[in-house]
C-alpha angles and dihedrals in degrees: 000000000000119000152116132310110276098265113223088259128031116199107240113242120231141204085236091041105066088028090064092041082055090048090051097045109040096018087233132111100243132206107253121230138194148190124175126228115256120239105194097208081192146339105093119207080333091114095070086048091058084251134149119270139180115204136143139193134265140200100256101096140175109241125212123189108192139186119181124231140200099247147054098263130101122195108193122189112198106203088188086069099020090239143130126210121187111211123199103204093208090050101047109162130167114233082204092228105105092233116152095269092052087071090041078054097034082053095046094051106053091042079055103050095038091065105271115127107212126204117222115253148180114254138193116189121200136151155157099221111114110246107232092008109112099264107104103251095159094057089041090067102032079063106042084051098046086051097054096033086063101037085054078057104051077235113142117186125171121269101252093050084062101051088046088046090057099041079053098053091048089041098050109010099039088023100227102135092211125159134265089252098091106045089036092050094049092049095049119022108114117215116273094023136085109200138211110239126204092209085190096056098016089235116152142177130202133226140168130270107245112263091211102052137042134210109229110191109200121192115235093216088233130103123182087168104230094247123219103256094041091061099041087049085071090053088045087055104052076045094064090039092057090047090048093052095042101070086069102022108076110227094008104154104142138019078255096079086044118094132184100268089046087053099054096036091064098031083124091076092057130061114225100269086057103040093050088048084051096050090045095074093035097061098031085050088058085041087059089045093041087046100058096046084053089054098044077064102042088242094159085170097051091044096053086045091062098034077062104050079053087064088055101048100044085043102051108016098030094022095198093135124086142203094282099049093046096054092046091056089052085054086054105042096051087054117109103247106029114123091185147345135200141148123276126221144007089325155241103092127338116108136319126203138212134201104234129172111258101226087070096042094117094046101052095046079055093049087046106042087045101046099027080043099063092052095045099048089246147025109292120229119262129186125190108232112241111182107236145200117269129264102304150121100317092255120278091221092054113114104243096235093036103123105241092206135057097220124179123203 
């Protein structure tokens, strides 16, 4: 989603805090909305390629108030840029330009198409999640929205439907051909767990967040944005591999049905860009595979060695890092206590995370806003990653002015 650069310190948004701004703005006691950020522990550009993931949630979260009208119309104020866009449900129309109203509309539009008869409201948009940092910002709010869009509307679909409804509003209506992993993982994900998701059947299996090690996420102060067609051009890519092997691999319709000796076997029929975007998700298919066993066994150093050989492979076959990253995960990497590093998100730029044992936490954030710090000008933002709920009603027993986040400047 377009935006800003992550700042060094990002308010915490409250319960009582975007209640009160609704209040202010629109004089009504809304109903109060949330979606968490993603943290994609590994799997790496696989879900597009109907791949295998492992991400959780984290609390950082987009926040929606919302009061229903009696009309068509929304009118959505985003305090994030301070701006206010009317939308006419019967006149939907892209600007073509990725700003933060192209995914409301993108939202409103395929609910909408897809059957579900929407009442205007009055909206109010806030949130902690870093725009253009990894994190899935974008899918964050296309859930929270969807959610309250349909609740205004007494209307109840199942949870899956909602996370395919909003990959659709940011594939066809924004035009980011992103997976299914994001959206999914926010609609799903239970607190405490990460989970392995089959983004081809939509299978998935749980399993818990390791107690001895945390996952510290770190911006790298540098946003390149991922356009559009940056990112679509490595779909594009696996798209033309797939074409190219075809013509001499029976029922290949996906790097999916492609493993590792196939691949070898017919590396004649690629050139080397291809065949290293091909062996990417091949391997970092097997690493997801590889990482939740490791979890199901509690293996942190197993884990952080395959959360590294990540980094490699998006760095040098899918070549989706950049300096920066690159220089922030060696940080990592050479601090006591770190079990693994590697970039987080679509690429070129955003955040990057490490496992590090818990016990040495504080010690590490220390190591990397001090030495990360001198080459950025300033201490980088890190946030301690605290596996949340899915995508819901903000809870009823939550104390209105309780931070929902554990933020680290």
């Amino acid at each position: 989603m377009g935006g800003q650069p992550v700042a060094t310190t990002l308010v915490t948004i409250t319960p009582r805090s975007i209640n009160d701004e609704f209040t202010a703005r629109f004089g009504r006691q809304p109903k109060l909305f949330r979606a968490p950020g993603r943290v994609n522990i590994i799997g790496g550009h696989t879900d597009y390629n109907e791949g295998f993931v492992l991400p959780t949630t984290t609390g950082l979260y987009t926040w929606i108030a919302i009061v229903p009208r009696d009309d068509r119309t929304l009118r959505v104020f985003s305090c994030k840029f301070d701006s206010t866009e009317v939308i006419d449900l019967d006149q939907i129309k892209s600007c073509g330009d990725g700003q933060w109203c192209e995914y409301v509309k993108g939202v409103a539009s395929v609910l909408e198409g897809a059957g579900h008869s929407l009442r205007g409201a009055e909206i109010v948009i806030d949130g902690d999640i870093p725009l253009g940092g990894g994190l899935s910002s974008s899918a964050s709010l296309e859930a929270v929205l969807a959610f309250a869009l349909l609740d205004c509307a007494d209307v109840a679909i199942d949870r899956g439907e909602l996370a395919q409804l909003c990959q659709r509003a940011e594939t066809d209506f924004v035009g980011v051909r992103c997976g299914i992993m994001d959206q999914f993982a926010i609609s799903h994900c239970t607190k405490g767990l990460a989970m392995m998701l089959d983004c081809r059947s939509l299978e998935f299996q749980s399993v818990a967040m390791p107690a001895n090690a945390s996952l510290l996420v770190v911006d790298t102060g540098v946003h390149h944005q991922l356009p559009a067609g940056e990112y679509n051009s490595r779909r594009e890519e696996c798209e033309k591999a797939v074409a190219l092997l075809a013509s001499e691999i029976p029922r290949l319709d996906s790097l999916r049905d492609l493993d590792l000796a196939q691949l070898e076997d017919k590396q004649k029929l690629l050139d080397d860009r291809h065949y290293r975007r091909c062996r990417h998700i091949l391997s970092e298919n097997q690493r997801v595979k590889d990482a939740f066993s490791a979890l199901q066994r509690g293996d942190v150093v197993r884990l952080g060695e395959l959360i590294s050989a990540s980094h490699a492979s998006l760095r040098d076959d899918y070549e989706v890092s950049c300096a920066e990253s690159d220089a922030l995960v060696e940080i990592m990497h050479a601090c006591p206590g770190v079990y693994g590093a590697r970039m987080v998100g679509g690429g070129f730029g955003g955040c990057s995370l490490c496992l590090v044992d818990s016990a040495q936490l504080d010690q590490v954030i220390d190591k990397v806003q001090a030495e990360y710090g001198e080459m950025l000008g300033r201490p980088p933002w890190v946030h301690a990653v605290t596996a949340s709920d899915p995508v819901g009603p903000a809870p009823a027993s939550q104390p209105a002015d309780d931070p929902q986040s554990e933020v680290i400047s």
